[in-house]
N, C-alpha and C positions, 0 to 999 in steps of 0.2 A: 376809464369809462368805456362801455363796449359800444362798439359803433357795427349796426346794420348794414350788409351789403347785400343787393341782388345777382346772383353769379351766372354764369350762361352755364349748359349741358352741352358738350356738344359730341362730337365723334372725329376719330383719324383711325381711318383705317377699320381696324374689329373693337377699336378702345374707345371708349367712352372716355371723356374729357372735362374737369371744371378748370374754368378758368379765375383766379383767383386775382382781382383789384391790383392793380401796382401800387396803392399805397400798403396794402398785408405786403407785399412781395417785398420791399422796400421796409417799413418797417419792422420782419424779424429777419430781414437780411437774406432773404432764402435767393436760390442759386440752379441754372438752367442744372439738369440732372439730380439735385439733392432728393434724396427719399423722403416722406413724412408720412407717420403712422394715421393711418385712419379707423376711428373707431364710429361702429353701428349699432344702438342700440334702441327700442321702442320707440323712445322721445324725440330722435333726432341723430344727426350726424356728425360725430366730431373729428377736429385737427388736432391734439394737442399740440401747439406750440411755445417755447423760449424763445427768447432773443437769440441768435445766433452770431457766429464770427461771422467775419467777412468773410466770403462761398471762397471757395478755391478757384481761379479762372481757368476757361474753357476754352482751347483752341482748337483748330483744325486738328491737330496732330495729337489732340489729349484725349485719352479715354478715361470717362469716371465711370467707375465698377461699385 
């Protein structure tokens, strides 16, 4: 069932930013650094996403490329 959320715009730096619910973030599993395709088209703005694995962790010393 698709559930409504309101998301904030915001800015760091010269990037504009959405910030996306911890239950999405949590529920397909997504992960500080992970990429996700954004599509734009008349109607509206989409994420496509799947469920994903559990994210690869992230530490001081790890860089995700």
């Amino acid at each position: 069932m698709p559930t409504k959320y309101t998301v904030t715009l915001t800015t760091v730096g010269t990037s504009s930013v959405i910030v996306l619910p911890k239950p999405v973030i949590d529920g397909f599993n997504l992960g500080k650094g992970q990429r996700l395709e954004l599509i734009a088209r008349d109607d509206g703005i989409y994420i496509p996403l799947t469920e994903q694995e559990q994210p690869a962790k992230v530490n001081d010393q790890t860089k995700i490329t």
